[in-house]
DRENDO-1510 file (C-alpha; in Angstrom, 1 decimal, always signed):
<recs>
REC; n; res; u; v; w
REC; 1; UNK; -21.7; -21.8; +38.5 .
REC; 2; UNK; -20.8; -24.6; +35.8 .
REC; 3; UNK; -22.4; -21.9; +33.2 .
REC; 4; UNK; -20.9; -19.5; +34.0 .
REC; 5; UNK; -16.8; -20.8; +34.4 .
REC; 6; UNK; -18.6; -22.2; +30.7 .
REC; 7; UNK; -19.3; -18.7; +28.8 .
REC; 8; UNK; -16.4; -17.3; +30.8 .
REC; 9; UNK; -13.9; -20.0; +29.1 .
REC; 10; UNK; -16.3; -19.1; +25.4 .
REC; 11; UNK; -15.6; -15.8; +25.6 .
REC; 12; UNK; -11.7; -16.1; +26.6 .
REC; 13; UNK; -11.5; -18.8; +23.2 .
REC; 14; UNK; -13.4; -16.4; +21.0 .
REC; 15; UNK; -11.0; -13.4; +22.4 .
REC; 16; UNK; -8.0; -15.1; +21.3 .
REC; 17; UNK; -9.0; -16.1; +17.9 .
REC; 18; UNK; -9.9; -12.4; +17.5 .
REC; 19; UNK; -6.7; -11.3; +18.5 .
REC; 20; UNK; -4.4; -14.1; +16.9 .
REC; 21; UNK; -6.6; -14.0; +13.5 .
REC; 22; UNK; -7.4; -17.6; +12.2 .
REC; 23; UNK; -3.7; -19.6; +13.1 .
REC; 24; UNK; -3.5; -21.8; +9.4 .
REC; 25; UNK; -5.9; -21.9; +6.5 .
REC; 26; UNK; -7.2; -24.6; +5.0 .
REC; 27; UNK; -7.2; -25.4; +1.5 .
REC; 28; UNK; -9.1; -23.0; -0.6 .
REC; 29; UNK; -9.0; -20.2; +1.9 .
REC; 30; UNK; -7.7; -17.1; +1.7 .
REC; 31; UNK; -3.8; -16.9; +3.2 .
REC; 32; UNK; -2.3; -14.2; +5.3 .
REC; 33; UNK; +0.7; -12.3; +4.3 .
REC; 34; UNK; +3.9; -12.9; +5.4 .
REC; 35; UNK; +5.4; -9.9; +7.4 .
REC; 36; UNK; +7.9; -8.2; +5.6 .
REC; 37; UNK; +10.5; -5.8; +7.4 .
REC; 38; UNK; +10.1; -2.5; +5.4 .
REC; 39; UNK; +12.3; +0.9; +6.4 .
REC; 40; UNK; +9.6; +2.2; +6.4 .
REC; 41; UNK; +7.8; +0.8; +8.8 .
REC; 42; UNK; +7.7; +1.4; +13.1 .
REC; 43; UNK; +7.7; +5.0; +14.3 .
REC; 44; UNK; +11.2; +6.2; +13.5 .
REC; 45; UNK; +10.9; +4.7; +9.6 .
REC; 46; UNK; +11.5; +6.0; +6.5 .
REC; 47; UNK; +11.2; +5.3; +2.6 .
REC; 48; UNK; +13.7; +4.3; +0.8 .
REC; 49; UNK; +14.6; +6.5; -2.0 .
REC; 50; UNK; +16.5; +4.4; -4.5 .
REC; 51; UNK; +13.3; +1.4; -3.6 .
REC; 52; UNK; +10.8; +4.2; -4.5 .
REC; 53; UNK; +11.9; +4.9; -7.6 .
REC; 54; UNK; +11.9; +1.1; -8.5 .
REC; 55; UNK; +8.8; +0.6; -7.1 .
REC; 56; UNK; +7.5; +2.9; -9.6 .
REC; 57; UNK; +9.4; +2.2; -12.9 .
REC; 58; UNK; +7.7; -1.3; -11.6 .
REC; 59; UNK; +4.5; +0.6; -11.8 .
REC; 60; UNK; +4.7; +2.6; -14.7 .
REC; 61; UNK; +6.3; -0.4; -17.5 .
REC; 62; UNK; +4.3; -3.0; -15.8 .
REC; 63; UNK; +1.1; -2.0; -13.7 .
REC; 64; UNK; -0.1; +1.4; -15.3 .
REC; 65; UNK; -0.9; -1.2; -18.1 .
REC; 66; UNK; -4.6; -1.9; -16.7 .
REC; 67; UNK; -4.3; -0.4; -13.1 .
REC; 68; UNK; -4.8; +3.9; -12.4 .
REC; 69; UNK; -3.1; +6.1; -9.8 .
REC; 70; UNK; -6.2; +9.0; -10.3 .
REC; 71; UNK; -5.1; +10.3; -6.7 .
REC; 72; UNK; -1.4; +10.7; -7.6 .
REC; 73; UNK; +0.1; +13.8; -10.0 .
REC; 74; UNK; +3.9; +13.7; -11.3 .
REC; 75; UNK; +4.6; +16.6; -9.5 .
REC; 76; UNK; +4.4; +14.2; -6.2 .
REC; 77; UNK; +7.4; +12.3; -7.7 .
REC; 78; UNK; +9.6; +14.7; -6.9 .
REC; 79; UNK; +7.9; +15.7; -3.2 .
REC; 80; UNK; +9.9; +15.4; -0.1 .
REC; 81; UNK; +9.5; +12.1; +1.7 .
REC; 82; UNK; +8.9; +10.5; -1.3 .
REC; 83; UNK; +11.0; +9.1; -4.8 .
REC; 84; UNK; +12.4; +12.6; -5.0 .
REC; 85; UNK; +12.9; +12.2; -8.6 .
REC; 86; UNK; +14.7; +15.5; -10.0 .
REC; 87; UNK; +12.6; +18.2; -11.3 .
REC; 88; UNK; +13.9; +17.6; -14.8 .
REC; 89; UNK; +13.7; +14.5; -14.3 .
REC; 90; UNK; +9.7; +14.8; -13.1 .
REC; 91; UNK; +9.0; +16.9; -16.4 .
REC; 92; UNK; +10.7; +14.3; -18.6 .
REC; 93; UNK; +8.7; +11.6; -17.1 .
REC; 94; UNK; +5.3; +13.8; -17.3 .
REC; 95; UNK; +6.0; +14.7; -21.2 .
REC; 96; UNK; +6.2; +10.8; -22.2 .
REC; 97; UNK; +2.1; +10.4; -22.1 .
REC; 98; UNK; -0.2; +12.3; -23.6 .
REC; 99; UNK; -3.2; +14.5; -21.9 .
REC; 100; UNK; -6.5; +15.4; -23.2 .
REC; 101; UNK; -7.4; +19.1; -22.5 .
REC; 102; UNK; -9.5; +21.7; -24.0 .
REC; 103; UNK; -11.1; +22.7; -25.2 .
REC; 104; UNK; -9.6; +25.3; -27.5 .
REC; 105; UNK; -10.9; +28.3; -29.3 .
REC; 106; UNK; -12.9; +26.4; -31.9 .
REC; 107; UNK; -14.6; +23.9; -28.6 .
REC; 108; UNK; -12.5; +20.9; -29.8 .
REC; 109; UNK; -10.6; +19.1; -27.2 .
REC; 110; UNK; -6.9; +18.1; -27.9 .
REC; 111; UNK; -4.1; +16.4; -27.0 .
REC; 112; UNK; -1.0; +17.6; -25.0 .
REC; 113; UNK; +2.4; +16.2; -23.4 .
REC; 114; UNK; +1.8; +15.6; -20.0 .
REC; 115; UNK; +2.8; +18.2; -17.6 .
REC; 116; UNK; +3.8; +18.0; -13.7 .
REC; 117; UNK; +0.7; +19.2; -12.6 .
REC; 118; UNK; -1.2; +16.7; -14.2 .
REC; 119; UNK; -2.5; +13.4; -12.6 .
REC; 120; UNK; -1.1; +10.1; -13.7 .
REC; 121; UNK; -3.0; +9.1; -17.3 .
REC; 122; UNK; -5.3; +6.5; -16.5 .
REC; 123; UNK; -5.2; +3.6; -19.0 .
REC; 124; UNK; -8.8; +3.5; -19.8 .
REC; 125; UNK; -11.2; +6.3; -20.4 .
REC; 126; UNK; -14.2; +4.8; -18.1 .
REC; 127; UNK; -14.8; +1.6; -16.2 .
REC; 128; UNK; -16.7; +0.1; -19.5 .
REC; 129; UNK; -13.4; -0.3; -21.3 .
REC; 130; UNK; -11.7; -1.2; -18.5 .
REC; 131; UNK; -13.8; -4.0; -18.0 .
REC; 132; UNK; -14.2; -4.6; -21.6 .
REC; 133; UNK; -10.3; -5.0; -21.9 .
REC; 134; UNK; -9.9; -7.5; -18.9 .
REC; 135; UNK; -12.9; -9.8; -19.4 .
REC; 136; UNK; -15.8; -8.1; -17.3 .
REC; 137; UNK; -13.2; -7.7; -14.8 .
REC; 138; UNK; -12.0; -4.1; -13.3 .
REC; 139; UNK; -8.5; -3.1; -11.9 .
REC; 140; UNK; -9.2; -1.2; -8.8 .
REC; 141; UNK; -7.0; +2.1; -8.7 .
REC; 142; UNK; -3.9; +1.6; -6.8 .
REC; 143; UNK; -3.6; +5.3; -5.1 .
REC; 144; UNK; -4.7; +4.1; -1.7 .
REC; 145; UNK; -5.1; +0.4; -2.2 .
REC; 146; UNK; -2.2; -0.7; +0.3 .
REC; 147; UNK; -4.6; +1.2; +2.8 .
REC; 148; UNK; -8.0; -0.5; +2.0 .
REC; 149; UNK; -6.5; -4.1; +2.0 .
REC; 150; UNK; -5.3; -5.9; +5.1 .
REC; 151; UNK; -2.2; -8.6; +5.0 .
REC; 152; UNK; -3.2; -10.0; +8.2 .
REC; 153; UNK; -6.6; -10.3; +10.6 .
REC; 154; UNK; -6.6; -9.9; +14.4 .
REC; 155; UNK; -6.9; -6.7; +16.2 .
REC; 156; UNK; -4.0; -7.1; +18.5 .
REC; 157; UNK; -2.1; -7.8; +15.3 .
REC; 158; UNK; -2.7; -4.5; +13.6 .
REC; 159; UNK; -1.7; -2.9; +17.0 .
REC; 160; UNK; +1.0; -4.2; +16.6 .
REC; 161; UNK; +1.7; -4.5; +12.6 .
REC; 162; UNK; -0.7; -2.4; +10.9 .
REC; 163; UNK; -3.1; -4.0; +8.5 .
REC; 164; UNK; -0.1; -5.2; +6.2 .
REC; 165; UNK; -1.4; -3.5; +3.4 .
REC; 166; UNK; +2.2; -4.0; +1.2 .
REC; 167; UNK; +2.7; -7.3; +2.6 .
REC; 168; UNK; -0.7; -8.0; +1.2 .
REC; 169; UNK; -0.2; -6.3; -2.4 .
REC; 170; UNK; +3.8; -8.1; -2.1 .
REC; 171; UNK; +2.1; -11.3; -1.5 .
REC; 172; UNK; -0.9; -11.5; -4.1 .
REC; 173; UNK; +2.2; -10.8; -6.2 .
REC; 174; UNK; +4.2; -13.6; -5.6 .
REC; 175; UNK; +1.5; -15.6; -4.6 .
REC; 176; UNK; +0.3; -17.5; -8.1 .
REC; 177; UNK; +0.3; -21.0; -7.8 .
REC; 178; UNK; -1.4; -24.5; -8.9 .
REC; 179; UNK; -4.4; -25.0; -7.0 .
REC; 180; UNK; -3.9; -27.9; -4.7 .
REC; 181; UNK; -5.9; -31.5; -5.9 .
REC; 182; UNK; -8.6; -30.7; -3.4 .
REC; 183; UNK; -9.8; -27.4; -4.3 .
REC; 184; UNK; -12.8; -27.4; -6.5 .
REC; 185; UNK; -11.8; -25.9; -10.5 .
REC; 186; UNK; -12.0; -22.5; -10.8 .
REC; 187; UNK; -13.9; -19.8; -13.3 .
REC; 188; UNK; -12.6; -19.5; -17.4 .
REC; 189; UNK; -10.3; -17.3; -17.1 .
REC; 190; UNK; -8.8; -17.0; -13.1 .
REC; 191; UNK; -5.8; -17.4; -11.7 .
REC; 192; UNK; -5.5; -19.4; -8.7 .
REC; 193; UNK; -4.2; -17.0; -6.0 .
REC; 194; UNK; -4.6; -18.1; -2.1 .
REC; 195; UNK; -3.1; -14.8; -1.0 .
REC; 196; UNK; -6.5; -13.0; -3.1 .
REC; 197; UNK; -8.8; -11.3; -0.3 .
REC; 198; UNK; -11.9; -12.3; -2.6 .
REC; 199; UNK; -9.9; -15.4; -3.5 .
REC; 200; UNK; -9.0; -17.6; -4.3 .
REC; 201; UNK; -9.2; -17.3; -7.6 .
REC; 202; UNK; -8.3; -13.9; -9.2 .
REC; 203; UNK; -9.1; -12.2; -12.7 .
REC; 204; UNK; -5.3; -10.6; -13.1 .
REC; 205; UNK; -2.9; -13.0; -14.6 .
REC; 206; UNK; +0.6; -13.1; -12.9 .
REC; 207; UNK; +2.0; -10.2; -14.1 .
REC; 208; UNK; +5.5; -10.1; -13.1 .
REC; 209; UNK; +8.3; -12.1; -14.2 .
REC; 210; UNK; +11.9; -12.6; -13.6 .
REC; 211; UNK; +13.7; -9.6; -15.6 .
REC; 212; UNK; +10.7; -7.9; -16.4 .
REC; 213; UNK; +12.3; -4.6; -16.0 .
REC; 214; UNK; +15.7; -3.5; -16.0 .
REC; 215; UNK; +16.4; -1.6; -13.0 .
REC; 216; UNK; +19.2; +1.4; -13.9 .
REC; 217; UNK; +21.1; +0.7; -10.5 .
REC; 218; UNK; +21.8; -2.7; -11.7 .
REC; 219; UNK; +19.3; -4.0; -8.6 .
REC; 220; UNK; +18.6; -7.8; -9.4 .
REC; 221; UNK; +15.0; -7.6; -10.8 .
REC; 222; UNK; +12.9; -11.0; -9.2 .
REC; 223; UNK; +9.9; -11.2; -9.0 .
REC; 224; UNK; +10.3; -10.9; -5.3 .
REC; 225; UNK; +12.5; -7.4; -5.5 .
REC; 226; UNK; +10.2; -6.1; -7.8 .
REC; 227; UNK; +7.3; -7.0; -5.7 .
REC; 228; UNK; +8.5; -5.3; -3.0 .
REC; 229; UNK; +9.6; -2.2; -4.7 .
REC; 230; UNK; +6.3; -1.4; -6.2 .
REC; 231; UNK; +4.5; -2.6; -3.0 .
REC; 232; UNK; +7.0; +0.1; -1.1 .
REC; 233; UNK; +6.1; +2.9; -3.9 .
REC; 234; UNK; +2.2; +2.1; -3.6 .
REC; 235; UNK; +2.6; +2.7; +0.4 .
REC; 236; UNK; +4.1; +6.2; -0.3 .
REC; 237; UNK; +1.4; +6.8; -2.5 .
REC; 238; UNK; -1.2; +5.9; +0.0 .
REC; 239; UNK; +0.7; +8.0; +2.7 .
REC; 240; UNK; +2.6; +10.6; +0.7 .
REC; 241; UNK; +3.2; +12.5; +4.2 .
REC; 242; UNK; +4.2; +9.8; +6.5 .
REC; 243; UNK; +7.6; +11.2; +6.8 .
REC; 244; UNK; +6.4; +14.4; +8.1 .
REC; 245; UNK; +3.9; +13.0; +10.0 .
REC; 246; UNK; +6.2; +10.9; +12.2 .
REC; 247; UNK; +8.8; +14.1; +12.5 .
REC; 248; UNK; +5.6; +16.5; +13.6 .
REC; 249; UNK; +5.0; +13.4; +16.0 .
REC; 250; UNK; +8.4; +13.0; +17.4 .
REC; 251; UNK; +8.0; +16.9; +18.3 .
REC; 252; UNK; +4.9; +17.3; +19.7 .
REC; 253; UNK; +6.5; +14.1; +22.3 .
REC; 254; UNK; +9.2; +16.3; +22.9 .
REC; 255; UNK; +7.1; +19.0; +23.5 .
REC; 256; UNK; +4.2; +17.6; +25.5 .
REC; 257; UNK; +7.2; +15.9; +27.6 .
REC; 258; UNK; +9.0; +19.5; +28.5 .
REC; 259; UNK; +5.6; +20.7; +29.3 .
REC; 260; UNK; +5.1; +18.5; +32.0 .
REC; 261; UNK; +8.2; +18.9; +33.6 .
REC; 262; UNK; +7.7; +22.6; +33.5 .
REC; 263; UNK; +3.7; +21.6; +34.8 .
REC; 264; UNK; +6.0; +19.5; +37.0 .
REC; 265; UNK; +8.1; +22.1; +38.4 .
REC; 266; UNK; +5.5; +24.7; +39.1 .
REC; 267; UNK; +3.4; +22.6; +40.9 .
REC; 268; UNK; +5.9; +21.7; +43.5 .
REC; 269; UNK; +7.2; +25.9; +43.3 .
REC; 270; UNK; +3.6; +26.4; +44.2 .
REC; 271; UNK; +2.6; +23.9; +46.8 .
REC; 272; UNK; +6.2; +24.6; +48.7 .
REC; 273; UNK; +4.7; +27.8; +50.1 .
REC; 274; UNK; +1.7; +25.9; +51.6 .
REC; 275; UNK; +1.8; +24.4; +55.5 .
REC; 276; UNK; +0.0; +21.0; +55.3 .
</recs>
């Protein structure tokens, strides 16, 4: 009896820690995000427009600098549910890089203004030079990365919150700091990041600063309103149809709801006629 009331009380320990996640980290370990209330965020949420279109000026002046976005085309700028940019406005911001296509009639390949249909210009050609440019390091592409990291562990947590994947891009961000006394020196070269899933010592230098980029409607650029703006933007780009998914969810609710009232109805219609 006593070993059994004794895996019963393991198994209820090692359920909570699965469901709470780890409740502080010591020194050297990777952090969890804070939560951060997005609009976006719950079942009725939506983007925010005028946060989109911070997010990416964030992006492109700061980000595209190392990181690509090979899953996202201009066009998608000015998409529905997302920044909503203009279509002038998309084809102004598509013509400022350049494109290589081709080839042409005498089998060269050239270069052209970019064009709505094309994808965002990577900064690199190939991973070599990427890694070549950032010290063997290379910057993942950022089209889906709020999806494939997690701010948070716990499985009841992610019921509840999702995996936090801005929160986690919003707090590796913000979270450069001196490494406490008692963590052992880190590589040449790294950055001492707690929030880092592989941390926590990171390749990318901070790369935001107060001011960084001047935002046109006068928004206070900190590093924590930038952080959050591009974290926002790189969620859209993950999910570039969240909007419409959550409408064509509300509906089928509404419609799986009348349904069974009119299931309901006929049911009782039916079984009236019947003597029990």
């Amino acid at each position: 009896m006593n070993k059994i009331r004794t895996l019963i009380a393991i198994a209820g320990l090692s359920a909570m820690a699965a469901l709470s996640g780890t409740p502080a980290q010591a020194a050297g370990e990777v952090h969890e995000a804070e939560d951060i209330d997005f609009s976006f965020e719950g079942p009725f949420g939506l983007f925010d427009r005028a946060q989109l279109q911070r997010g990416f000026q964030v992006y492109k002046e700061v980000c595209s600098v190392c990181h690509a976005m090979n899953l996202v085309h201009y066009r998608n700028l000015g998409d529905p549910g997302g920044p909503e940019f203009p279509e002038a406005q998309v084809k102004a911001i598509a013509g400022t890089v350049q494109v290589e296509d081709g080839p042409d009639d005498q089998g060269e390949m050239f270069m052209r203004p970019g064009e709505p249909a094309d994808a965002f210009v990577a900064p690199f050609p190939n991973d070599a030079a990427a890694r070549a440019a950032n010290g063997g390091a290379l910057p993942p592409d950022l089209s889906l990365i709020t999806k494939s990291r997690e701010g948070w562990t716990g499985t009841f947590r992610h019921l509840v919150d999702g995996i936090g994947g801005p929160e986690y891009v919003h707090a590796v961000l913000t979270g450069y700091e001196e490494p406490p006394a008692d963590v052992e020196e880190g590589p040449p070269g790294k950055f001492y990041n707690p929030y880092f899933s592989a941390g926590p010592w990171i390749s990318m230098p901070p790369p935001l600063n107060d001011g960084a980029v001047e935002y046109a409607d006068g928004t206070e650029a900190t590093v924590d309103q930038m952080s959050r703006d591009v974290s926002a933007f790189l969620a859209w780009a993950a999910e570039p149809k969240m909007e419409q998914r959550k409408q064509l969810g509300f509906k089928v609710i509404i419609y799986l709801l009348i349904l069974s009232i009119l299931l309901y109805l006929t049911k009782k219609k039916l079984w009236s006629r019947i003597e029990h």
